[in-house]
KEVOKOL-583565 format. One line per field, with one value per residue (C-alpha): x, y, z. Coordinates in steps of 0.001 Angstrom, whole numbers, plus 500000, padded with zeros to 6 digits. Each point is the difference from the previous one (the first is absolute). Layout:
BEGIN
u (X/...) $
v (Y/...) $
w (Z/...) $
END
This chain:
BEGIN
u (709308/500236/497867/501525/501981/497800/501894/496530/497400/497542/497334/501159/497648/501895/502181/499025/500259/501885/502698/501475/502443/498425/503864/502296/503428/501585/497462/500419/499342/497134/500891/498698/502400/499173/501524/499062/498541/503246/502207/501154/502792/501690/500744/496879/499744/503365/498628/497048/503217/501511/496528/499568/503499/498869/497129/499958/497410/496895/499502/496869/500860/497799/500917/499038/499805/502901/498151/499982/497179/497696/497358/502212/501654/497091/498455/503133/499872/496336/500160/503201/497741/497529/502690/501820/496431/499572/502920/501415/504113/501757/502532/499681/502770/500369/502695/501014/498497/496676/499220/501090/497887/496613/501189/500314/496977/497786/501998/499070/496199/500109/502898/502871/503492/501910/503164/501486/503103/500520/502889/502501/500380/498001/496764/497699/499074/501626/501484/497657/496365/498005/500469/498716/502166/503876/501555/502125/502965/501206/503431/502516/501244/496663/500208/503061/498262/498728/496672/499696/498106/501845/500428/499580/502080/498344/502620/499785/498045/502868/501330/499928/503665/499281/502201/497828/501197/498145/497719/496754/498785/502118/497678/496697/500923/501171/496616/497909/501859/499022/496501/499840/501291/497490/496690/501410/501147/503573/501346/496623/500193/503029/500069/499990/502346/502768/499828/502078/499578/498285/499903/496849/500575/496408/500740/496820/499166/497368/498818/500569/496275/501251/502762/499097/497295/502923/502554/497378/499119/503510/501864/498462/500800/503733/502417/502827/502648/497589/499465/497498/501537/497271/502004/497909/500237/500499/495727/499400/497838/500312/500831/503680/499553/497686/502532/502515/497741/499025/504054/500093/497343/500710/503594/499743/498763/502423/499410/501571/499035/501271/499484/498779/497599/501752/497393/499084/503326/502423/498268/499994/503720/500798/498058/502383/503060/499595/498050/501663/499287/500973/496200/497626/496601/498059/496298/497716/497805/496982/499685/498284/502589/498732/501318/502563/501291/503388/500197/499097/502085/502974/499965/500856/503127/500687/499747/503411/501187/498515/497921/501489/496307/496381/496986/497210/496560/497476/496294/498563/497128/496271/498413/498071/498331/502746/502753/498382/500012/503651/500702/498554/501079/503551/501769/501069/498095/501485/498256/501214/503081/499356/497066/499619/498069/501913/497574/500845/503575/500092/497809/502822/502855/498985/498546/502257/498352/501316/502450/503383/502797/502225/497619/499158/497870/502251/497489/500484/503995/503208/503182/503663/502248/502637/497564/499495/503312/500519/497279/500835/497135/496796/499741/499452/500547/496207/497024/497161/501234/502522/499233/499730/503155/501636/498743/501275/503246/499821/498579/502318/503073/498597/499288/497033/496515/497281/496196/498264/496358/500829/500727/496128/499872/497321/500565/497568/499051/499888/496243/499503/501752/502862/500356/499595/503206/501502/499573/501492/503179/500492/499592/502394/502586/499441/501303/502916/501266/499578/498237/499807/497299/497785/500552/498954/496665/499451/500148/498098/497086/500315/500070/497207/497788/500855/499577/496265/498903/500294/498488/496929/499561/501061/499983/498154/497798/502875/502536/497718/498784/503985/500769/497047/501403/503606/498382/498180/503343/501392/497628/499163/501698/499544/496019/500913/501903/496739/497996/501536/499569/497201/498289/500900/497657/501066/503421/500046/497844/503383/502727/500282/499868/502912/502371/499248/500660/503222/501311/499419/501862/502955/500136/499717/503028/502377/498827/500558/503858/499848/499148/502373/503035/498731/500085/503413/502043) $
v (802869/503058/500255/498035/501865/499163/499094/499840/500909/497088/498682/497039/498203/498070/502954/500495/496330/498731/498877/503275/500614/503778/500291/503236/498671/499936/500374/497971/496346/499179/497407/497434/498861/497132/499108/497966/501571/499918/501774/502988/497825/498332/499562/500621/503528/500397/499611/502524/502256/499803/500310/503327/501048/500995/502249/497516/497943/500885/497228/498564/497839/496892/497290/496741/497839/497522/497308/496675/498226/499256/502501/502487/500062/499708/502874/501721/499916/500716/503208/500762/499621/502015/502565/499911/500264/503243/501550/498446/500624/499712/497570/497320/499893/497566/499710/496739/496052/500388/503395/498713/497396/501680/502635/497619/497788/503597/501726/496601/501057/503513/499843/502469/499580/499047/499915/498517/500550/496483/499772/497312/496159/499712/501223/497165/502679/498456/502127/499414/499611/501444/501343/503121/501133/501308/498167/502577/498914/501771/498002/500141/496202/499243/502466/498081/496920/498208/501962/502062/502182/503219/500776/503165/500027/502103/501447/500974/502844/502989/501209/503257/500805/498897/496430/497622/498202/501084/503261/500071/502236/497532/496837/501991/501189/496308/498505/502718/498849/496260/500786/502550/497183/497219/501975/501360/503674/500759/503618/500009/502838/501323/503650/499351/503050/498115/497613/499802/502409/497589/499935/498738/498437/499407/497768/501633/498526/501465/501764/503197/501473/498720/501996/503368/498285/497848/502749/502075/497473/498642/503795/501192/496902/500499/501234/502747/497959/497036/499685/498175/498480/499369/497144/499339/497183/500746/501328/500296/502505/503514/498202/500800/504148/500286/498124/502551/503280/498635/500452/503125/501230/498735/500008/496460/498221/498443/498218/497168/498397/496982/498217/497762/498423/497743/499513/501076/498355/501724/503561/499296/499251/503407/501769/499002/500383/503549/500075/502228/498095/497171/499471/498719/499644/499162/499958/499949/502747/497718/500491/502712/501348/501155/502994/498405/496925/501207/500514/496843/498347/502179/499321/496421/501072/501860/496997/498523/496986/502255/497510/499301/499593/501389/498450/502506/498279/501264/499839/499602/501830/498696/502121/497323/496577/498439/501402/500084/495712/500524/502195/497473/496567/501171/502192/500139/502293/503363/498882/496995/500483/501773/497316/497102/496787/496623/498817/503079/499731/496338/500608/502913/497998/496868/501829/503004/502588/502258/502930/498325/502444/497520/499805/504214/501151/503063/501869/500766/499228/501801/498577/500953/500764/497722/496633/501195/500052/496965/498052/501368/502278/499158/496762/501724/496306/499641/501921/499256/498899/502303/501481/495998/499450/502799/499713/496147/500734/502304/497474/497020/501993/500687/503889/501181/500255/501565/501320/502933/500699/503810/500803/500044/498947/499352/498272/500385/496570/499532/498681/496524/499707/501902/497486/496999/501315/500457/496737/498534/502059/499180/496328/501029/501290/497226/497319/502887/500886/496048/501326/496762/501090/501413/497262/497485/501694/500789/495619/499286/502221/498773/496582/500698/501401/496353/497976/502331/499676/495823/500040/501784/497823/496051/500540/498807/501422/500471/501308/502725/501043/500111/502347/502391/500339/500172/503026/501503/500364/501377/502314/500647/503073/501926/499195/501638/502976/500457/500606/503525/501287/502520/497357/496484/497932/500256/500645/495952/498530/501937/498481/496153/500741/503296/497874/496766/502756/500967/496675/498147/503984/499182/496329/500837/502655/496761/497924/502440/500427/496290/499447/502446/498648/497131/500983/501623/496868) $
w (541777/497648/496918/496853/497495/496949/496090/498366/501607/501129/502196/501767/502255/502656/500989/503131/500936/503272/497433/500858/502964/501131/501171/498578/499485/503373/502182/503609/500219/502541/502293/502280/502332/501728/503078/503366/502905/501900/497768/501839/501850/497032/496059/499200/501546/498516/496369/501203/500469/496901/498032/501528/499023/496508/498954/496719/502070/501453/502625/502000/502641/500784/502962/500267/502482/501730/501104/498434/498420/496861/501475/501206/496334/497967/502037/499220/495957/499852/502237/497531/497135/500819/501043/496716/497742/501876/499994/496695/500196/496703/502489/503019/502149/502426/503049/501162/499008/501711/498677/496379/500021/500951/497227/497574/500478/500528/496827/497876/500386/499609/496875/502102/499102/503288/501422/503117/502039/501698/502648/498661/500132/503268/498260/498861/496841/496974/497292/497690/501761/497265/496746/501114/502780/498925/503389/501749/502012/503339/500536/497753/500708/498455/497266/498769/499757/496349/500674/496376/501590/500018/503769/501740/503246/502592/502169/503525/500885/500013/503008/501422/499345/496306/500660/498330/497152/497446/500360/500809/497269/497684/500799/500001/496560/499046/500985/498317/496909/500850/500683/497028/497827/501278/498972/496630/501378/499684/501337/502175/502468/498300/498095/496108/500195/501537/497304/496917/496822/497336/495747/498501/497277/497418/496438/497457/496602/497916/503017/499271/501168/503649/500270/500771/502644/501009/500981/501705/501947/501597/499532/503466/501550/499442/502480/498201/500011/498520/496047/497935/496951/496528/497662/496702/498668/496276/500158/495964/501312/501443/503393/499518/499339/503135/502600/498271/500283/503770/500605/498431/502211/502831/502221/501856/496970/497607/496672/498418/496743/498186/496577/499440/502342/502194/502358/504098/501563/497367/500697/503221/500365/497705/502453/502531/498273/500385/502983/503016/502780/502372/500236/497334/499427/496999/498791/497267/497950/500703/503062/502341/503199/503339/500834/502699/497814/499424/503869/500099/497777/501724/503741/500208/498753/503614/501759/501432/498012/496861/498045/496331/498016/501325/498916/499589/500639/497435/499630/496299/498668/499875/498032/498453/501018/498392/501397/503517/499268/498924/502833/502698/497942/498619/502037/503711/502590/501347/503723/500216/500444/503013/501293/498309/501525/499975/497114/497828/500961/498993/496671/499216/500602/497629/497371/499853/500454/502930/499803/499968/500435/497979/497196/499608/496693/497899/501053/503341/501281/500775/499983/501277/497054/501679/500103/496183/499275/501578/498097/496581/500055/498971/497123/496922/498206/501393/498687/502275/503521/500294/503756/501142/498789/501389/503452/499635/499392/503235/502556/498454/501007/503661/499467/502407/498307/502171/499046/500620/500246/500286/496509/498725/496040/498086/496643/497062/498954/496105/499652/498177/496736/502294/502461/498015/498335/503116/501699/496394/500653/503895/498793/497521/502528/502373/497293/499153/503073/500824/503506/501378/502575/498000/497014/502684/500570/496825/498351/503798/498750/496879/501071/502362/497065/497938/502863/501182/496134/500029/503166/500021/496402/501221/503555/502348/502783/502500/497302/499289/503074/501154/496665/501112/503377/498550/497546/502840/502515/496722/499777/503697/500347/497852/500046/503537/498764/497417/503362/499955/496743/498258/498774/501522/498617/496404/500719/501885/496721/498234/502091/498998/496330/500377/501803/497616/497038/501801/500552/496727/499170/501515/498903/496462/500210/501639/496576/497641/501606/500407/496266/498400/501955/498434/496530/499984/501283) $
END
């Protein structure tokens, strides 16, 4: 990964953390293809074909063997763990029932992302084994089954005359986007070249000593037929005459100003109303770029179906003790989307906190102008929440969401008065947006915080110890996560009280919604 492109200069401990991907926007996806030992003869050495069509992948090729038998299998996964901890692919994929199901049991312990190409109805491999393996069908009468699973149907390897079906070079690219897709990489292997021109679109209020970092930062990450769009917000400060002397000075950046302030999701919808392309991507002054994130933002949109929204993953910044507990306790982890153990996965799933790419932060998307038109652009009747919203309205009508780890982001956390206010407002756009999944968690930690409290003070013996080990699998994680930062110690004795702070946060932003739509009837 490139050095970052800097807004204000700071020291940020944390930044060199395995959070990061280390991958330039479209480099080659390493793969470990997992097949049995006989594969040469038959659909498995077919697959081996059509992974070598494409110079998007970078395979390793690992057999395993046919026999049957608990000993034979369990030898079978451990050798494959040991295999994968060494040469650590971003991908697992695995050819045929028995192959899948060593890859999955060995990808569970090591935290790979795998996919498996089963045969059809005659394989004992259902659908859905695991949450972590996208299932990947090789006969199309199965394909058309109830299975949501999106199929990919693996044609026959072409013929020499060219008569197969459907092209060789057509399936490898097709299951480069699958794999791609399943560890968070979109446009992997691909040339960000070939990949739509892009406008940036950035909403600034009162931030007008961030925009001469802010252009120099994203203006040699532009392409000449991209632009970079600056929309203040009606700033009652000087914010307004710098966007306009940064488009004086400067071809491919254009200003746009509007009174009064109508907050981020109005300026962000003026910014695309005169906004050039097809393409859009939008971001934040706050935040620090690395020098490929545009790239990155850009090349999922050069994969065939184009996705309609992409979800930037972003890291936040830890320049403090406090905002290294923040980082670990209230935000999802870069690396884990690429390896994630089934407790971590679990933990993220219940509690929220793993990049979604139906649930994106402002911060760090791009969006087709057709899914915006076809949403109504973004909500400008909601002032905090906005980018939820949005990307709501997207998924609900069955446009494609994906993530990508290769746009690297990191977001300047606000310190503790900051956040406290920011929690308030999420809460706030929760109860506004009426986000049913995250009003849910928010009135179950609530109610979990009530129920703790009478606990630990009538309860007896077993009621307490069962709310310290509910806290501590609340908790677990991120005490793990702590294990890697500059000072771990005090950033662990940190964590229970930041993410306490940040839930009673969010709970008192639903109330105070709660209580003036109670007031006005």
């Amino acid at each position: 990964m490139g050095k970052l492109a800097r807004v204000r200069p700071a020291s940020l401990p944390g930044e060199s953390s395995p959070t990061t991907t280390g991958r330039r926007p479209g480099a080659p996806l390493d793969v470990l293809v997992v097949v049995p030992s006989d594969a040469a003869q038959d659909g498995e050495g077919q697959l081996l074909r059509i992974v070598r069509a494409t110079d998007r992948l970078r395979p390793t090729v690992h057999r395993i063997g046919t026999g049957r038998g608990s000993a034979r299998a369990l030898g079978d996964v451990l050798r494959l763990v040991t295999v994968l901890r060494s040469e650590d692919p971003d991908v697992v994929l695995a050819s045929g029932a028995q192959a899948a199901a060593a890859a999955i049991a060995a990808a569970t312990v090591t935290g790979h992302r795998t996919v498996a190409v089963v045969d059809g109805p005659e394989s004992d491999l259902p659908a859905r084994v695991t949450r972590r393996a996208a299932v990947v069908i090789s006969r199309p009468a199965v394909a058309e089954g109830d299975d949501p699973v999106d199929p990919l149907v693996v044609p026959p390897a072409a013929a020499d005359d060219g008569s197969a079906e459907v092209p060789l070079g057509a399936a490898a690219h097709r299951l480069a986007g699958v794999l791609a897709e399943a560890v968070g990489r979109p446009g992997a292997g691909m040339d960000p070249a070939v990949a739509p021109p892009m406008s940036v679109v950035v909403p600034v209020w009162r931030e007008g000593a961030l925009v001469d970092d802010l252009v120099s930062a994203l203006l040699p990450q532009l392409r000449p037929d991209d632009e970079l769009i600056l929309v203040d917000d009606g700033s009652p400060d000087d914010t307004g005459e710098r966007v306009e002397r940064a488009a004086a000075d400067h071809p491919q950046v254009r200003a746009v100003r509007q009174h009064p302030n109508a907050g981020a999701a109005a300026a962000r919808n003026a910014g695309v109303a005169v906004a050039r392309h097809a393409c859009i991507a939008f971001t934040d002054a706050g935040c620090h770029w690395g020098e490929g994130w545009l790239d990155g933002m850009r090349v999922p949109f050069a994969e065939t179906p184009r996705p309609d929204l992409v979800a930037g993953a972003y890291r936040v910044s830890r320049r403090t003790v406090f905002e290294a507990a923040s980082a670990v306790g209230c935000y999802p982890d870069v690396g884990e989307v690429r390896r994630a153990g089934p407790v971590t996965t679990a933990w993220s799933v219940l509690f929220g906190r793993r990049f979604d790419p139906t649930r994106p932060a402002g911060r760090a998307m791009a969006v087709t102008r057709d899914a915006l038109d076809e949403v109504g652009g973004w909500p400008e009747a909601v002032r905090a929440h906005e980018d939820l919203d949005l990307s709501r309205s997207i998924a609900e009508r069955g446009l494609t969401c994906v993530l990508t780890t290769d746009a690297d982001l990191l977001w300047d956390q606000a310190g503790l008065r900051g956040t406290l206010r920011m929690y308030v407002r999420y809460g706030r756009g929760d109860a506004e947006a009426a986000d049913r999944q995250a009003l849910l968690r928010d009135i179950a930690r609530a109610g979990a915080y009530v129920v703790g409290a009478l606990g630990l003070v009538w309860g007896g013996t077993r009621a307490r110890a069962a709310l310290a080990a509910a806290a501590v699998a609340y908790v677990w994680v991120p005490l793990a996560r702590a294990r890697r930062e500059e000072r771990p110690l005090a950033t662990a004795a940190l964590v229970p009280p930041v993410i306490m702070m940040k839930d009673l946060a969010k709970v008192w932003g639903v109330l105070e919604v709660v209580r003036e739509r109670a007031g006005s009837r």
